[in-house]
MARVO-512660 format. One line per 5 residues: for each residue x, y, z of N, C-alpha, C. Coordinates in Angstrom, 1 decimal, decimal comma, m for minus. Layout:
REM residues N
X/Y/Z/X/Y/Z/X/Y/Z | ... .
This chain:
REM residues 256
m13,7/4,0/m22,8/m13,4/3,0/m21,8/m12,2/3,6/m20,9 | m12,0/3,4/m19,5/m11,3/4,3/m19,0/m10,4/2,9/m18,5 | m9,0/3,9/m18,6/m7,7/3,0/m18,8/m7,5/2,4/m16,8 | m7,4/1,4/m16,6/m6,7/1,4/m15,2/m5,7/2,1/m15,0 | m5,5/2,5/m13,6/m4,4/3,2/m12,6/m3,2/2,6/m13,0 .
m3,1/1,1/m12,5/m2,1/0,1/m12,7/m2,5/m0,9/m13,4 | m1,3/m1,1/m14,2/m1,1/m1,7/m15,1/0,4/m2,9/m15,0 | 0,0/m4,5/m15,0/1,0/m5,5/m14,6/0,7/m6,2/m15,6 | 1,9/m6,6/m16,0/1,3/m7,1/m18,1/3,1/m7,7/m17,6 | 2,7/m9,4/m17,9/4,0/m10,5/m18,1/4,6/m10,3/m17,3 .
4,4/m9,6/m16,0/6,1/m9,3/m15,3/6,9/m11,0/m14,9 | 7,8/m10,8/m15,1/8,6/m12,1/m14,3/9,4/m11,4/m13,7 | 9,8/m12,2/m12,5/10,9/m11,8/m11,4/12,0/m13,1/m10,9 | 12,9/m13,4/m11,5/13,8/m14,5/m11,3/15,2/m14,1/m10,4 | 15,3/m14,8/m9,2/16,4/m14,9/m8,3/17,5/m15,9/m8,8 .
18,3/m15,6/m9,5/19,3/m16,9/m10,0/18,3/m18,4/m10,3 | 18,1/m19,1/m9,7/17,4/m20,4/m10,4/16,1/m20,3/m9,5 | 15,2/m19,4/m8,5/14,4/m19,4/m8,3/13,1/m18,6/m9,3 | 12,4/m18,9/m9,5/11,3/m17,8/m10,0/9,8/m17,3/m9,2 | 10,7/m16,1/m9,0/9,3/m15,8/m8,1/7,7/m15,4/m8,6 .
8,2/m14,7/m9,6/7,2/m14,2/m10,5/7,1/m14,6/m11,7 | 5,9/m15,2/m12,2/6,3/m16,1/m13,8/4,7/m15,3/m14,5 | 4,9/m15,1/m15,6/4,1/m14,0/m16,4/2,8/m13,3/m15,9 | 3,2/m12,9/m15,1/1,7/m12,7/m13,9/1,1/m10,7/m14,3 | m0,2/m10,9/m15,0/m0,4/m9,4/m15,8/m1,7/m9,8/m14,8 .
m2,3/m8,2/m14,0/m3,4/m7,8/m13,9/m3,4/m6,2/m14,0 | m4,4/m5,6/m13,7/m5,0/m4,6/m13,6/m5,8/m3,8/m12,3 | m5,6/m2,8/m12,3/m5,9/m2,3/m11,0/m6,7/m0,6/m11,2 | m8,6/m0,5/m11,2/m9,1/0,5/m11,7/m8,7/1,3/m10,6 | m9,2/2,8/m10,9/m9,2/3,8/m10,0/m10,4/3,7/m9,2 .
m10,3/4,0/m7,9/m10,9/4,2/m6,5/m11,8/2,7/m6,0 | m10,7/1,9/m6,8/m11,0/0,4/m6,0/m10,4/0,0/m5,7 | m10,9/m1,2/m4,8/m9,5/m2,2/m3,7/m9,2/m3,3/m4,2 | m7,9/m3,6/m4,3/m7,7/m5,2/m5,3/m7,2/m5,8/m4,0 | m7,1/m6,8/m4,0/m6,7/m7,9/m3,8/m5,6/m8,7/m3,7 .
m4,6/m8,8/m3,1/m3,3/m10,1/m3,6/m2,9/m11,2/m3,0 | m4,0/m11,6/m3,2/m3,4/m12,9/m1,7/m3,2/m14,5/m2,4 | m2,7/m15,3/m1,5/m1,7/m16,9/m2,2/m1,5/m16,8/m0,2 | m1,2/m18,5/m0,9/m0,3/m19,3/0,0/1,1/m17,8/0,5 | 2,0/m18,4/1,4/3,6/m18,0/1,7/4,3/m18,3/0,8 .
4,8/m17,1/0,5/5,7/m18,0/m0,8/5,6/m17,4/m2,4 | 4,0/m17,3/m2,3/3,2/m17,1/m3,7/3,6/m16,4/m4,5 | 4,3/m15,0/m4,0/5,2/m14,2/m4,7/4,3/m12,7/m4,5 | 3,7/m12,5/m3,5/2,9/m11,6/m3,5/3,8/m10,3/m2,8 | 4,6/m10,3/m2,0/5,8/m9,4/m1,4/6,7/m8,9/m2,3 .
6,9/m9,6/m3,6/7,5/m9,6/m4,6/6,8/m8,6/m5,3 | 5,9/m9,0/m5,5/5,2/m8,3/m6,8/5,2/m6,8/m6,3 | 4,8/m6,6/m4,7/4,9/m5,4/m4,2/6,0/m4,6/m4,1 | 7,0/m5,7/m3,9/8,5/m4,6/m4,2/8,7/m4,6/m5,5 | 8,2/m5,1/m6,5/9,0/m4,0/m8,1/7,2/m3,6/m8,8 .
6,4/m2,9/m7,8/5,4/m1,8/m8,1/6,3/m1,3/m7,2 | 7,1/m1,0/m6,4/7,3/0,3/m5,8/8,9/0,5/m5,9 | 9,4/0,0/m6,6/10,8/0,3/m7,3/11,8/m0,4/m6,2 | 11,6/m1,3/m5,4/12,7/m2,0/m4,5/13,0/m3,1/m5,3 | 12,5/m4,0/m6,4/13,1/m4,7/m7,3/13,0/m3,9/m8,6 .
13,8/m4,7/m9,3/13,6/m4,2/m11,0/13,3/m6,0/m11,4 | 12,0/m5,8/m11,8/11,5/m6,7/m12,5/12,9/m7,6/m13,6 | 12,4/m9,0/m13,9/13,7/m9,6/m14,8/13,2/m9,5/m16,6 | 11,5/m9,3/m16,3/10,8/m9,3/m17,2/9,4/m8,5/m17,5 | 9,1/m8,2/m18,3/7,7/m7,5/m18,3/7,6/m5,9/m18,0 .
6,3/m5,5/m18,0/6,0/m4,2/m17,6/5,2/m3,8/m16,8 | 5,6/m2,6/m15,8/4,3/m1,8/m15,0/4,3/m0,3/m15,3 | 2,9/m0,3/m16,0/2,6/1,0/m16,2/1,6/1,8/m15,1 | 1,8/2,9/m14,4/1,0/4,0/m13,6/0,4/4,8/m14,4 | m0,9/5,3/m14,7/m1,6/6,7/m14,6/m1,1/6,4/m16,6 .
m1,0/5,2/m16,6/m0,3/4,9/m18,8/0,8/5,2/m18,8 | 1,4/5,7/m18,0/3,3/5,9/m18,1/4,0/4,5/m17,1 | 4,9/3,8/m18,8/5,8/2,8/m17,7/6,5/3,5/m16,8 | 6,9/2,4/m14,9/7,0/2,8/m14,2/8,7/2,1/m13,9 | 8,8/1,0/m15,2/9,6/m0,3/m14,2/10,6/0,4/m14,7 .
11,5/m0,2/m12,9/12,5/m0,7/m13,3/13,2/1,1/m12,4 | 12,0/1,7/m12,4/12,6/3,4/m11,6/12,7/3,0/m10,0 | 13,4/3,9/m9,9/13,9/4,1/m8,3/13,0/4,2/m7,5 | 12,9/3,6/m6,4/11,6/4,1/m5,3/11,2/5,3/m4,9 | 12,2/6,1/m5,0/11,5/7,6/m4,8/11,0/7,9/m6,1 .
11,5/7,5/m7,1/10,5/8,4/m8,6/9,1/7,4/m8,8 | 8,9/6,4/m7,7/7,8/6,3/m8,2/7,0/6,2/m6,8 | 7,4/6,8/m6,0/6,9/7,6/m4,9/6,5/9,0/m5,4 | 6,8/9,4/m6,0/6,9/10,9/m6,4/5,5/10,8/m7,8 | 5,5/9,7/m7,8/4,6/9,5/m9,1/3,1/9,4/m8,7 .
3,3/8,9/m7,4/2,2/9,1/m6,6/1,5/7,2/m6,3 | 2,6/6,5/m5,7/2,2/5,6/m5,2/3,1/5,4/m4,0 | 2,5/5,1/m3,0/2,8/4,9/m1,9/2,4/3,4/m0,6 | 3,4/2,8/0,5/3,5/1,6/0,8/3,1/1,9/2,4 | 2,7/0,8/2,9/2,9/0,4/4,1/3,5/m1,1/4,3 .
4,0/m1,4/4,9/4,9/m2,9/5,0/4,2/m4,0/6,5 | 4,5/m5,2/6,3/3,9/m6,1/6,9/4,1/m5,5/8,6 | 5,3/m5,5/8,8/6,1/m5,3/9,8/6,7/m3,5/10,1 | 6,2/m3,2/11,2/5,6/m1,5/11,2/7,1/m1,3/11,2 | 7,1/0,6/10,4/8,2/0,8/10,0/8,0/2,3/10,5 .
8,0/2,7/11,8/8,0/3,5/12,5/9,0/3,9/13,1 | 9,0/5,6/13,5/10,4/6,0/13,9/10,1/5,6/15,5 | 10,9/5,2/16,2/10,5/5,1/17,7/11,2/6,4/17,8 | 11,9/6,9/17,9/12,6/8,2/18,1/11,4/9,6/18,0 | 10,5/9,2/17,2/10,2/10,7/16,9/8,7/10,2/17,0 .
7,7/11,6/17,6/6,3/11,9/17,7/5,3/11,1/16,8 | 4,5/11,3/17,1/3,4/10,5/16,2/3,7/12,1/15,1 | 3,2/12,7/15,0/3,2/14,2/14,2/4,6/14,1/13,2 | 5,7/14,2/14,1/7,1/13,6/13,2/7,1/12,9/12,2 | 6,1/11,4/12,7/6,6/10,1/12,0/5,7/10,6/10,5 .
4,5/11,5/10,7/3,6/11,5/9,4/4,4/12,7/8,7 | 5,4/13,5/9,0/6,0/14,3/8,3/6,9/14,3/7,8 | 7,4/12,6/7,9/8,8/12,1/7,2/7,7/11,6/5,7 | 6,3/11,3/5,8/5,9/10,6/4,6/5,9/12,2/3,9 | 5,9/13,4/4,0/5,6/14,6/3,3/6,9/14,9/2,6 .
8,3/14,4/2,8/9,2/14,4/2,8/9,6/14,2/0,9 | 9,2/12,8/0,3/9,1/12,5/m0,6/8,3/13,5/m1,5 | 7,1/14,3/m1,2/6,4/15,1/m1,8/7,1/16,8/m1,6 | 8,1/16,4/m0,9/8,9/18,3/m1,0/9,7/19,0/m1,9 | 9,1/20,2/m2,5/10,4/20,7/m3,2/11,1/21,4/m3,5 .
11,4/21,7/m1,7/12,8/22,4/m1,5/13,8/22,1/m1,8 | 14,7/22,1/m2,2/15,7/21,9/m2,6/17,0/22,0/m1,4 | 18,4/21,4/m1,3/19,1/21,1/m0,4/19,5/22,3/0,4 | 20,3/23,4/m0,6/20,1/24,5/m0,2/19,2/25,3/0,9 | 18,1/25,7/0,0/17,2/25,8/0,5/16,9/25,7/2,0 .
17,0/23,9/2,1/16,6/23,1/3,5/17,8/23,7/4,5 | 18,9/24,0/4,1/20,4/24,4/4,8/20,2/25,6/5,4 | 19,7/26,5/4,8/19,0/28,1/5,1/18,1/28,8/5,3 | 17,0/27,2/5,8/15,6/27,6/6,0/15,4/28,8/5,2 | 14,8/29,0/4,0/14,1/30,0/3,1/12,8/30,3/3,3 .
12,2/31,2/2,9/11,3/31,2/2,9/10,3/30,2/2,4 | 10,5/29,8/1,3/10,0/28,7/0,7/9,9/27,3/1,5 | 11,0/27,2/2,2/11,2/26,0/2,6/10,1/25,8/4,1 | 10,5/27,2/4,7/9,6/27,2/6,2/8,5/27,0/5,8 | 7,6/28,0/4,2/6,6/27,7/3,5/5,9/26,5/3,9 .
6,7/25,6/3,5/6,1/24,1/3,0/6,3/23,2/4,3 | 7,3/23,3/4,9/7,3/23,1/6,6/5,8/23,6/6,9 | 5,4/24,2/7,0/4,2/24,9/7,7/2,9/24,1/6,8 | 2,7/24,4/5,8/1,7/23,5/5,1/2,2/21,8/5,3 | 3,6/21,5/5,3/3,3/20,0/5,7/2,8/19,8/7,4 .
3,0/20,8/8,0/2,3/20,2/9,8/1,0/20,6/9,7 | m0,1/21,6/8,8/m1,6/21,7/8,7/m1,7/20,4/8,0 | m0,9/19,6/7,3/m1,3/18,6/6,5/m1,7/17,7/7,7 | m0,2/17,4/8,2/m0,3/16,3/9,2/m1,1/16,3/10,3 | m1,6/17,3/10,6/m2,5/17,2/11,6/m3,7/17,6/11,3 .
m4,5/17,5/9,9/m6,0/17,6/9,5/m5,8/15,9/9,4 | m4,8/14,9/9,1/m5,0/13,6/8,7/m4,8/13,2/9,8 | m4,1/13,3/10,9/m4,3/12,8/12,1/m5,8/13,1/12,8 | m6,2/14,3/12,7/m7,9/14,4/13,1/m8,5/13,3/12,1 | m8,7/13,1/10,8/m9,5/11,8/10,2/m9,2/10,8/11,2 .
m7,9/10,5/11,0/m7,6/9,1/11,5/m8,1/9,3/13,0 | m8,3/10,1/13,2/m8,8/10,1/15,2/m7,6/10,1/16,2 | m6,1/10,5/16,2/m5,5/10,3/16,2/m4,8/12,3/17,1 | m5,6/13,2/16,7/m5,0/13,9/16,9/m4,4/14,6/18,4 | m5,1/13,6/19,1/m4,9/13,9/21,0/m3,5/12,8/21,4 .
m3,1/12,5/20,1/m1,4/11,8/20,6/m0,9/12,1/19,7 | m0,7/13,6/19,3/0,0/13,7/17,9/1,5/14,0/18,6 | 1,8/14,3/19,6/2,7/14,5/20,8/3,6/13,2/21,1 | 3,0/12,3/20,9/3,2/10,9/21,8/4,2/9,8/21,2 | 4,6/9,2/21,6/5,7/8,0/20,7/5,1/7,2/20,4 .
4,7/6,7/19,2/4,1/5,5/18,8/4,5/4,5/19,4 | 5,2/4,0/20,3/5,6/2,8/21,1/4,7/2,9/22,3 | 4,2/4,0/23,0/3,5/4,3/23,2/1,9/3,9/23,4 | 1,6/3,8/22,2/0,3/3,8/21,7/0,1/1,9/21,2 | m1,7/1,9/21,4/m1,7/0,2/20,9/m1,7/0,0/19,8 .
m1,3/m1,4/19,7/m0,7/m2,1/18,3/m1,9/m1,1/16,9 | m3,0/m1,4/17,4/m4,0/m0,4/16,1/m4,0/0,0/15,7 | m3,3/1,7/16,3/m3,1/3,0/16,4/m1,6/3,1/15,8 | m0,9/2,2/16,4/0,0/2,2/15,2/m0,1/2,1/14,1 | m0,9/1,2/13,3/m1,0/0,7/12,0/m2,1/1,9/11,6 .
m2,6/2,9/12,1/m3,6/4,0/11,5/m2,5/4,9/11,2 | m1,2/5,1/12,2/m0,1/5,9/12,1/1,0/5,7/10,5 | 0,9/4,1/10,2/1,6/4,4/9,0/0,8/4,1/8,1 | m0,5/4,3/7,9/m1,5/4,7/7,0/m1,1/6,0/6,9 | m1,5/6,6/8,0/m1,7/8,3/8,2/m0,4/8,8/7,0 .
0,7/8,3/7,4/2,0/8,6/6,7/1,9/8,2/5,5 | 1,1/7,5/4,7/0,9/7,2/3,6/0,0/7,8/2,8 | m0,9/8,2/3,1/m1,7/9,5/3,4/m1,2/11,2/3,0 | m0,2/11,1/3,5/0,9/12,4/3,5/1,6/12,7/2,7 | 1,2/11,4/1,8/2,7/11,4/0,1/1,5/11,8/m0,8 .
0,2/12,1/m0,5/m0,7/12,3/m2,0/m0,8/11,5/m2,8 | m0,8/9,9/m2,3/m0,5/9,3/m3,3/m1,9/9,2/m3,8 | m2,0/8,2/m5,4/m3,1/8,0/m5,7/m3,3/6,6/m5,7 | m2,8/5,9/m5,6/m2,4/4,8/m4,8/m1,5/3,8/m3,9 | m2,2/3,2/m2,6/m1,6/2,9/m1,7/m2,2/1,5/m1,7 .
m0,2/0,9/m1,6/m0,2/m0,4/m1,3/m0,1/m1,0/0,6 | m0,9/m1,6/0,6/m1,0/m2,3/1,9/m0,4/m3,5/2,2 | 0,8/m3,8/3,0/0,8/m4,8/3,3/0,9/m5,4/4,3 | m0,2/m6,3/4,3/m1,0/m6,9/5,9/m1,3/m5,9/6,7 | m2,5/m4,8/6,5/m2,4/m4,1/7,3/m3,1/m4,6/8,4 .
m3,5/m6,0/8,6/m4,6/m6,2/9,7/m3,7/m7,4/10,8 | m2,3/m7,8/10,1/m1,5/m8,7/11,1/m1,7/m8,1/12,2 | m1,9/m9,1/13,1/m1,4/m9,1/14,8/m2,5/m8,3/15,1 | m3,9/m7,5/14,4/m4,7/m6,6/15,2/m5,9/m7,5/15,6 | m6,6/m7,3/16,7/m7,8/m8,0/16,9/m8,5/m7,9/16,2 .
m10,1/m8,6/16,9/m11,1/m8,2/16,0/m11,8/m6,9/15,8 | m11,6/m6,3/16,5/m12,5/m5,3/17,1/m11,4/m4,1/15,7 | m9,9/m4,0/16,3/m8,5/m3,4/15,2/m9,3/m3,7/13,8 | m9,3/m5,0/13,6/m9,4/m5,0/11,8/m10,6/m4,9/11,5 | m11,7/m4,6/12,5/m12,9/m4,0/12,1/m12,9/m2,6/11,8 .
m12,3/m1,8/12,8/m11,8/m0,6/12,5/m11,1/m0,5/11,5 | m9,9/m1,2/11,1/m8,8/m0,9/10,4/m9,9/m0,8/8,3 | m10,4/m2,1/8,8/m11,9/m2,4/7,8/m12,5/m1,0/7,2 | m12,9/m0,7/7,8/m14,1/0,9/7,6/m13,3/1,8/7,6 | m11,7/2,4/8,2/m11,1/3,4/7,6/m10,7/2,9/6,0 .
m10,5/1,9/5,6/m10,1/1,5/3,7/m11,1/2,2/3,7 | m12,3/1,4/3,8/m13,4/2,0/3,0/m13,8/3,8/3,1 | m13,6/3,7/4,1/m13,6/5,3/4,4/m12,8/6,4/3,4 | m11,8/6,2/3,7/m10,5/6,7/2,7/m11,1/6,4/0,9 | m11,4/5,2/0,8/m12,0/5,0/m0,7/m12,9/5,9/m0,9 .
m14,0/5,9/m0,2/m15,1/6,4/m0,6/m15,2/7,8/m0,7 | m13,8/8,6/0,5/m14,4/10,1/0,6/m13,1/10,8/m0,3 | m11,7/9,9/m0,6/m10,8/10,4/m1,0/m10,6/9,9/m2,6 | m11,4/9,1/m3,2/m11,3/8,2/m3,8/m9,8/7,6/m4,1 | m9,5/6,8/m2,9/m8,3/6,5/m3,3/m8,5/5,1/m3,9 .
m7,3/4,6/m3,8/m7,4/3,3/m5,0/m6,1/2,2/m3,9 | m6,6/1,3/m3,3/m5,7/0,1/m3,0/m5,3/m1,2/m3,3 | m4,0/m1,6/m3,3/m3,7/m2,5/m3,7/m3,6/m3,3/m2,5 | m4,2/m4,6/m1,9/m3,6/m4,5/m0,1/m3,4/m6,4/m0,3 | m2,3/m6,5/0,5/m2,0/m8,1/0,5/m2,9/m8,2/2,2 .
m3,1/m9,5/2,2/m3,9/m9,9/3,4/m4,2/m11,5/3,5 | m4,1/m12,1/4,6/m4,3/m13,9/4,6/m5,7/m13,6/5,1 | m6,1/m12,6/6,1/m7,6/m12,6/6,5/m8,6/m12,8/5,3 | m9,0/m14,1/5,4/m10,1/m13,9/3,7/m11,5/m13,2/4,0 | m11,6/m13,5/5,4/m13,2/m12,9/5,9/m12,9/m11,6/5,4 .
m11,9/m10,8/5,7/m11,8/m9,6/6,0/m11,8/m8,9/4,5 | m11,1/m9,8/3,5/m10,5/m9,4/1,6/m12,0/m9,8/1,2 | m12,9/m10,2/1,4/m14,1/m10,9/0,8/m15,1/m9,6/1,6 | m15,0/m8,8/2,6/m15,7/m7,6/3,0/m15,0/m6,7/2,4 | m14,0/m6,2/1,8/m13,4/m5,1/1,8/m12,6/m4,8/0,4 .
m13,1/m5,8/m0,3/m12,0/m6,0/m2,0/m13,3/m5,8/m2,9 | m12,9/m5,2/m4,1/m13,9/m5,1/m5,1/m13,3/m6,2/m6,1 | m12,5/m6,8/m5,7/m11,7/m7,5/m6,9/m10,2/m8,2/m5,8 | m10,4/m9,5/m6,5/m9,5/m10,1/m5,8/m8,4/m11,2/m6,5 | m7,2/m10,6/m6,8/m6,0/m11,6/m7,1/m5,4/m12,7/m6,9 .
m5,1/m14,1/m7,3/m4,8/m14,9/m6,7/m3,1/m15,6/m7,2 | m2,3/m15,5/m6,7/m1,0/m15,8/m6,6/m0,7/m17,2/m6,0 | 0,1/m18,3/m6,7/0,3/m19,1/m6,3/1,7/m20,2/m6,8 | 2,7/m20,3/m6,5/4,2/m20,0/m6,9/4,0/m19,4/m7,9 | 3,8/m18,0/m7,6/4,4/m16,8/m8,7/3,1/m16,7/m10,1 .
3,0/m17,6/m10,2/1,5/m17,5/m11,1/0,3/m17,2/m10,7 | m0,6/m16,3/m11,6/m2,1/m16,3/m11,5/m2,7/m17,0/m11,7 | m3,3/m17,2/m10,8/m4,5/m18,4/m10,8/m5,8/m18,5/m10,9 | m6,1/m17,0/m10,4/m7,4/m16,4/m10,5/m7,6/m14,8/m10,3 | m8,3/m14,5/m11,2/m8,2/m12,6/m11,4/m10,0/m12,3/m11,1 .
m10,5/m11,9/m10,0/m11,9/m12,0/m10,4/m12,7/m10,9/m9,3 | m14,0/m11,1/m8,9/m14,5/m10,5/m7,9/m14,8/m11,1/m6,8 | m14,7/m11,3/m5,6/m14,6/m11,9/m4,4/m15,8/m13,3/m4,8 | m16,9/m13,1/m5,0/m17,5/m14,5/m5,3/m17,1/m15,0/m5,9 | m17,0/m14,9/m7,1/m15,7/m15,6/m8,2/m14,9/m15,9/m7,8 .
m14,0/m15,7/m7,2/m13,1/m16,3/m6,7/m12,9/m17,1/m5,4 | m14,0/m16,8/m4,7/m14,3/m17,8/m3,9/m14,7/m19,1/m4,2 | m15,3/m19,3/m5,0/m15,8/m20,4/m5,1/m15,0/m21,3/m6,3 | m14,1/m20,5/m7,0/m13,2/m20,7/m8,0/m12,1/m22,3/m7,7 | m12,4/m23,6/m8,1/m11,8/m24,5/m7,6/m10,2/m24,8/m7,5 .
m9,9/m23,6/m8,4/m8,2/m23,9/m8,6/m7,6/m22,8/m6,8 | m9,1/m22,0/m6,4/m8,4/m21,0/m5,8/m8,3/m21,8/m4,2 | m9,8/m22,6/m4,3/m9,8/m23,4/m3,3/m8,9/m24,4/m2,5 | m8,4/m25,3/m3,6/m7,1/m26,3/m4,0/m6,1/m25,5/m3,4 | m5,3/m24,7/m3,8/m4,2/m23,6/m3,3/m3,9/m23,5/m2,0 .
m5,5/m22,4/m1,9/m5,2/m21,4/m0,8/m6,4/m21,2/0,3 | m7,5/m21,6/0,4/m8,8/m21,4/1,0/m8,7/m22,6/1,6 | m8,4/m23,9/1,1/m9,0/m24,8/1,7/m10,4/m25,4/1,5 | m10,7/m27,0/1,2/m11,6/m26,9/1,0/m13,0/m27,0/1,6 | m12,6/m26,7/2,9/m14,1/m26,4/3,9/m14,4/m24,8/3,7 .
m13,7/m24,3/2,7/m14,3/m22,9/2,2/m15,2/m22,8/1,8 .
């Protein structure tokens, strides 16, 4: 039997007398897309910052690849090979489309300070392999005729393919999504739709992605989590959980 990628076993997360997270354990296989979605509130932004080391859990455990992860720094478990995108774009306006995907290569470098101080050979090295990097992923993403350009520049879409792209650039073996389809039309989160799948199928990557679009998590999830103050409520596969009455009650509504 092959072990899951991620592994969320009891975590709790308590703020002084709030509890955001209350014993909430799933499972996340390799080269599939899960699921996290609840009400506002649910605790699903939570759960996303201590998998990626911006909280330390109050309780429980997360194991990666079978090695516990909690409670490490966000670069060591960047380095581990999990990687984020956030609700709200986290783009350099300062620097290139090309730039912004070579600050995600950053995390994966290892030159050392020195090194970076006296451009080495080694260092220019990996400089040069991180810009072939970033610009074979900018060609996927379609992206490569404004690798020049300021992402402010470019439409809301194209931005959100831009800090994929950068997420992309860490090697991770899995990537958390969150909201990658806010604010994009239909036409965006059609596209934004078929690059997951795309990336899944040809890279086998593995996502974890928060989203309120349920059209969109019910096309695009092999498995879908359900969060609701901080508890699970339902762990299942998109029909299952659609039709699931506690999931209904919550979060769908019942003209679902």
């Amino acid at each position: 039997m092959t072990r899951p990628l991620l592994e969320i076993d009891a975590l709790h997360m308590r703020f002084q007398g709030i509890v955001a997270l209350d014993d909430v354990s799933f499972s996340l296989d390799e080269g599939k897309v899960t699921a996290l979605i609840g009400p506002n509130g649910a605790g699903k932004t939570t759960m996303f910052n201590c998998v990626t080391g911006m909280y330390r859990p109050t309780d429980g455990a997360i194991r990666f690849a079978g090695e516990t992860i909690t409670g490490l720094k966000a670069h060591r478990i960047a380095r581990h090979g999990i990687a984020r995108t956030f609700q709200n774009l986290a783009l350099f306006s300062g620097l290139t489309v090309l730039q912004n995907l070579l600050v995600g290569a950053y995390l994966k470098g290892s030159s050392g300070l020195l090194q970076g101080m006296f451009r080495t050979g080694a260092t220019r090295t990996e400089e040069a392999e991180a810009e072939a990097q970033a610009r074979e992923i900018l060609a996927y993403l379609g992206l490569d005729d404004v690798a020049d350009a300021k992402p402010s520049q470019l439409p809301y879409g194209q931005q959100k393919r831009i800090e994929f792209g950068r997420a992309l650039m860490q090697k991770a073996k899995l990537i958390l999504l969150d909201e990658p389809m806010a604010g994009m039309s239909k036409t965006e989160k059609a596209a934004m739709t078929a690059l997951i799948q795309r990336v899944r199928a040809e890279m086998g990557m593995t996502f974890l992605i928060v989203e309120h679009d349920i059209p969109v998590i019910m096309d695009v999830s092999d498995k879908i989590v359900v969060l609701d103050f901080g508890r699970k409520i339902a762990d299942g596969d998109p029909r299952a959980v659609r039709s699931d009455p506690a999931v209904i009650a919550a979060y769908l509504g019942t003209d679902e």
